[in-house]
Structure formats: C-alpha cells, structure tokens
N, C-alpha and C positions, 0 to 999 in steps of 0.2 A: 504494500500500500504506500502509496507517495506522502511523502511528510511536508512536501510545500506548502508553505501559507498560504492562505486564500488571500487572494489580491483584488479584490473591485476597485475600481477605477473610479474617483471623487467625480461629479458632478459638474462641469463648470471648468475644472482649472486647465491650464494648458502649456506649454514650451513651443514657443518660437522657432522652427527651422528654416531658414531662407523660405520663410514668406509662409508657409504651411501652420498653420493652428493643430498642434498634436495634443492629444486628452493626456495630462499626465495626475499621478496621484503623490503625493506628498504623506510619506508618513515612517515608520520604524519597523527595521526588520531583522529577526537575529543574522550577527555579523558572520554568523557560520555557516546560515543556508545562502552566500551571495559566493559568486566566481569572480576571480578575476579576468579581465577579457584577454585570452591569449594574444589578440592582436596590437595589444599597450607598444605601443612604439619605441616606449622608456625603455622595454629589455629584450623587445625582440630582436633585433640583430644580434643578442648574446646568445639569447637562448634557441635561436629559433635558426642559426650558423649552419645546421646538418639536415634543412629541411623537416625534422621531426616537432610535430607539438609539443609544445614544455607541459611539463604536471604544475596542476596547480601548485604544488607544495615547494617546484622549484623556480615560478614567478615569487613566489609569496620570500622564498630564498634572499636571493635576489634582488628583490627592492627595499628588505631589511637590510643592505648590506650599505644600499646607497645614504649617504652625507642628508640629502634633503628628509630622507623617511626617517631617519635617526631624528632631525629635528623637527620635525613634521609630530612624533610623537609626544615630546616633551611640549609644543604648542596644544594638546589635543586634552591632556593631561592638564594643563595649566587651566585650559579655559573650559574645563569639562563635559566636554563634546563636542560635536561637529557645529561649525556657522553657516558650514555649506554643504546641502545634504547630497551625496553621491549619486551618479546618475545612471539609471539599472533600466535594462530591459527586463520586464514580464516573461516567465517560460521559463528560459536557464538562469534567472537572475544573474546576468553577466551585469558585470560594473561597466559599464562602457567610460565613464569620466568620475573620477578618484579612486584609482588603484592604489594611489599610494597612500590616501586615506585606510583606504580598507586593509591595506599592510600595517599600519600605526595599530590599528584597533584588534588586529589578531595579537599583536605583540602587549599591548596593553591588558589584552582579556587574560595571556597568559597570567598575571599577576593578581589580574580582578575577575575572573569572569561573571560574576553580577550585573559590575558596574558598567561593565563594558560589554556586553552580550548581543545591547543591539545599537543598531544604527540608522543613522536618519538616514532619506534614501527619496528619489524623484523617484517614480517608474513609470517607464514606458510601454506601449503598450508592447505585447509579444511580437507581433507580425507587423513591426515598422521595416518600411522596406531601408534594403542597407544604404542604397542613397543617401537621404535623412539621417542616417547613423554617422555617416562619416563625412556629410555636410555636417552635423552637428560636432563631431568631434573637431572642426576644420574650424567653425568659427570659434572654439574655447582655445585651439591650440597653435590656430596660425593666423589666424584674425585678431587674435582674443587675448586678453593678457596674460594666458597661464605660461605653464612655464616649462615648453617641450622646446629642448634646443633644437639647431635648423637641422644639425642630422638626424632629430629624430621628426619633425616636420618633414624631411626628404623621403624617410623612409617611408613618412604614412602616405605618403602622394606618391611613391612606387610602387607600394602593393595594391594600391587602388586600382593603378596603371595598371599592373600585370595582372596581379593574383583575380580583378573583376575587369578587365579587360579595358578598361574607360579612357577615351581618348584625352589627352590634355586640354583639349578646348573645353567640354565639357568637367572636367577635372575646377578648371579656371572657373565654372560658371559657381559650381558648388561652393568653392572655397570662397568666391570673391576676390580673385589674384590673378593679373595677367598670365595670359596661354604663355609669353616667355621666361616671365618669372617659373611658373608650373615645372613649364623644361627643363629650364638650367637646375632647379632644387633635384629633379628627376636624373638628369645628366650628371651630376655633380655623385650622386648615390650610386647609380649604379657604376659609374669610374670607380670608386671607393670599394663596391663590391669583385668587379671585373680585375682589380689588382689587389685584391687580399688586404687592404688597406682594416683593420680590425678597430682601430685606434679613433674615438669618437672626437676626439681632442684637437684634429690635424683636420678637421671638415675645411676649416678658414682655409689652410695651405691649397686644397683642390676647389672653393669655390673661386678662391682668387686665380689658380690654375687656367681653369676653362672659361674665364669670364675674358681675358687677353686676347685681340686680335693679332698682335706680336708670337705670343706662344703658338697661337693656333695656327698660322705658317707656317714654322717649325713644326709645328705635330705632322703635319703632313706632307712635310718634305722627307723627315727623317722617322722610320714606322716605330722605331724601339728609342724613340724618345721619352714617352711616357712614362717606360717601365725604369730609365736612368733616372727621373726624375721622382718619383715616387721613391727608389730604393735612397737616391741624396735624400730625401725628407724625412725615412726611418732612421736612416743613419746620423741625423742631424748636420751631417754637412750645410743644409739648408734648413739654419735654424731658425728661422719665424716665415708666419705666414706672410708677411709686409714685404720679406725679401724675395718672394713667387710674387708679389705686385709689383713692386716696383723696381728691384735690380735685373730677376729674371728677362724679362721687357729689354732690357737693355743687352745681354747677353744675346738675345735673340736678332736682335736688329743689326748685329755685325757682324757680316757672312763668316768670317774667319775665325773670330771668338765663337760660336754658335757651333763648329764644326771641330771645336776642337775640345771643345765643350763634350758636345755629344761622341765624341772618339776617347774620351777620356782623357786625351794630353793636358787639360786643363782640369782643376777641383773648379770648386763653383766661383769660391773666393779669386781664385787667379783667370777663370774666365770675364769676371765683372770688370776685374782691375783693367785686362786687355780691351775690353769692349771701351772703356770711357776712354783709355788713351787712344784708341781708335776713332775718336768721336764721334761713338753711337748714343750718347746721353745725351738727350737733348733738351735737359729738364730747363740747365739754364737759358736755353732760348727761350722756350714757354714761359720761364717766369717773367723775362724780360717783355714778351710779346704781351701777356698779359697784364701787365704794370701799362706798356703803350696803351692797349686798346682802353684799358679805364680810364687812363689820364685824358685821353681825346674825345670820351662822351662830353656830350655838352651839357647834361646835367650835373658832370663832377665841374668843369670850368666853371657854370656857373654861381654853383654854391662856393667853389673858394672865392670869386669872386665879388660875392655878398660878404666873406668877414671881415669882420671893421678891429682895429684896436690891437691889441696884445695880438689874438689869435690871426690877425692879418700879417704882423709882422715876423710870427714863426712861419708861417707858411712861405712867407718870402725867405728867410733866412732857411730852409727847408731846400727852397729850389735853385738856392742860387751852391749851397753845397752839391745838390745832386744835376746842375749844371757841369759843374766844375770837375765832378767824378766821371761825368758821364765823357767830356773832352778830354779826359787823363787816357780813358778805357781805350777810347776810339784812337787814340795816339798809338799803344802797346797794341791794339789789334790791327793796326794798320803794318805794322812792320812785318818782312817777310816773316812768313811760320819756319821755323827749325835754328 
C-alpha cells in the first residue's frame, strides 16, 4: 500500500511560469517522503560523469559536502525553518527548486527528527508538462537571482538541448535569453565536456576561450589547438582566465608567435612576450584611438567649454601638459624604428 500523503491542491492559488497560471498548493510535508531531483545541475556533472542515475543517498552525499549547504544549515537552524518553501512536483515529490534546502533538513532531522521532520513545500501539480518545469527552473536560476553558477546554468540549457531535444531558439524563448547567448552557454559546456575538462572552477578560462574572434582563426587553422590549450590551463601554464582574454588574442594575431606557440617552441609566457615585440598588441592604439574619438565629440568640447573658474583653468593646464606629451611622443615615433 502507498504511504504518500494525500495532496489536494488549494483553491485559488497559483505560480507564474512565462505567462501560464499553474494551481499550486502551499503547505508541509514530511522531509523524508520528498526526492531530490536527479537533474539538480548543482551535482550533476559529478555524479551523473558515467551516464548512470545517482541514488538518492548519493545526491543527498554530495550536497552535504558543499560550503553553501554546510551554511545553508546553520541559516535554517538559526531562523527555525524554511522562509522559502521548496518547490515539489505532485506524484514522485521531486524537489524540483531547493535541493539544497532539502539537504540542510535531512542533516538537521539527523539531530532532531521532531523538529525537523517536515517541511514547507509549493506543489505542483503531477502532470506539469516538463517545458514549464524547466522554464520555471530557468527563470529562478538564470533569470533569477538564485545562485546556480554559469557552468551549472550551461549544463541545464544542455541537457535540455540534448537529453529533450529542444532547439536553442526555443530554449531562448523559455528562458528569456538571446538564441546566442543560449549557444555560446551550450558551446562553452559541451567544449568542457568534449575535453574532459572536470574542473567547474576554469568555466571563465573556456567562456573567454570561444567568445574571441582572434582565437577562433586559430582554432581553425590549427585542428589540435584546442587540446594544447586546454592541457596549458590544467597545467597552469595559463594561469587566469583574463590571460585566455586578453594576452591569448595577442598571441594569436602574430603568424609567427601563434605557430610556434602551437608547435610548442614557445610556453605561453615567451609566446606573448614574442607576439608584443612583434607588434601584434594593439591595445595601445585602441587606447589612444579611443581617448581621440571622445575628445572630438562635441558634447565633450562642449561641456569643457562651459567650465568657468578653478575647474576651467585645470583643464587648460590639463591640455597644454598632454599637448606637450603628445609632440614629445610624435618626435620618438617619428625617428627610424630599430
């Protein structure tokens, strides 16, 4: 005989999913008859690495093990129970939103089980179709302010992709996020998968990766480029992600540094060095181009124009120094190079 609580569904009340009015009920249910939802994004790529479904007992593992549910408990504990009730489909009482709540409260009941036995809880109905399920998980988790980092954001707009076949456009409609944002989150994941990249931590390194139209020349000039550049970023040769935006770019734009880069005759450090003595860094132009093009709007003329007084006469004494720098510069760059 089934031991499931009888669940009716309140009168009246309801959850918002991109525009759909869904009957939901509001109320308390022991923490022991509710599932975790295998598809929590939070640990799937750990546990879920071998294609096999996790046990319950080894999500529940798992998210006890993480920083935020250790404090998540002590928060829970303090203010003695939930402020925000978890959010359950009807049927298998899956948690679809606060796994990690519902991890705090198993760990908790070990000490209390009275006190902690049951739990506040939305519930949905059973037969919500899974659109609405993960449109709703889409606006708490990448819309919304909770607190799914972007690889685990990535992951959930991949298994949507594959594991339910749904195109990015339609992906983009649910979520509320441009078809190319959609992509690059999608693109960025499965790179990460495609090279055994395990490391949640190094996401920044590959989203700055594939977002470079410099790099992405190079990928396709040289096929096992990828796989040299993935292995520098385990090995820390290419210690931050800032240095895949804005040094790599540079390495890339200089045939000869790029090539010897990718042949290994260069580390990454003495590739950049070659590249900027080669002047493929073109940062100080930009900066100089974009100093020009501000200074010559006429809403900047103008306004220094308008000041009067004290702040009129720094601004003169302002330009008559970066007059003076600027004829120094153009003197030293006039002279032959070498």
């Amino acid at each position: 005989m089934s031991t499931q609580p009888s669940i009716p569904l309140t009168e009246g009340e309801t959850l918002l999913i991109r525009g759909v009015e869904i009957p939901v009920e509001t109320t308390t249910l022991p923490q022991a008859s509710l599932r975790f939802f295998v598809d929590n994004p939070r640990v799937y790529s750990i546990l879920r690495s071998d294609g096999e479904e996790p046990s319950q007992a080894a999500i529940e593992r798992k998210l006890l093990e993480m920083d935020h549910v250790k404090a998540l408990i002590q928060d829970i504990k303090r203010d003695g129970g939930l402020t925000d009730p978890v959010v359950v489909r009807a049927g298998k009482l899956e948690v679809l939103e606060g796994n990690s709540r519902l991890a705090a409260y198993r760990a908790l009941a070990k000490l209390d089980p009275i006190k902690w036995g049951r739990m506040k809880v939305r519930l949905l109905p059973e037969g919500l179709d899974d659109a609405l399920i993960f449109a709703l998980l889409g606006q708490y988790h990448i819309k919304g302010k909770k607190d799914w980092a972007p690889f685990e954001q990535a992951g959930f707009l991949y298994r949507r992709s594959i594991a339910h076949d749904i195109d990015p456009a339609q992906l983009a409609q649910e979520i509320g996020l441009s078809r190319r944002k959609v992509e690059h989150l999608i693109a960025v994941y499965r790179f990460m998968l495609d090279h055994g990249e395990a490391e949640t931590a190094r996401w920044s390194y590959y989203d700055e990766y594939l977002k470079s139209t410099a790099i992405r020349k190079v990928r396709l000039a040289h096929g096992d480029f990828d796989a040299l550049v993935v292995e520098k970023v385990k090995s820390g040769e290419i210690a931050r992600a800032v240095d895949v935006r804005d040094r790599l770019p540079i390495i890339c734009a200089a045939t000869k540094s790029v090539q010897k880069f990718a042949s290994r005759a260069l580390d990454f450090e003495d590739a950049h060095e070659h590249a900027v003595e080669s002047g493929a860094d073109s940062s100080p132009y930009r900066k100089l181009a974009k100093f020009r093009q501000w200074i010559a709007k006429a809403e900047v003329e103008a306004a220094l124009g308008r000041a009067q007084g004290e702040t009129r006469r720094k601004i003169l004494f302002e330009l008559d120094k970066l007059a003076g720098r600027v004829e120094a510069v153009r003197g030293k760059l006039r002279k032959p190079e070498g």
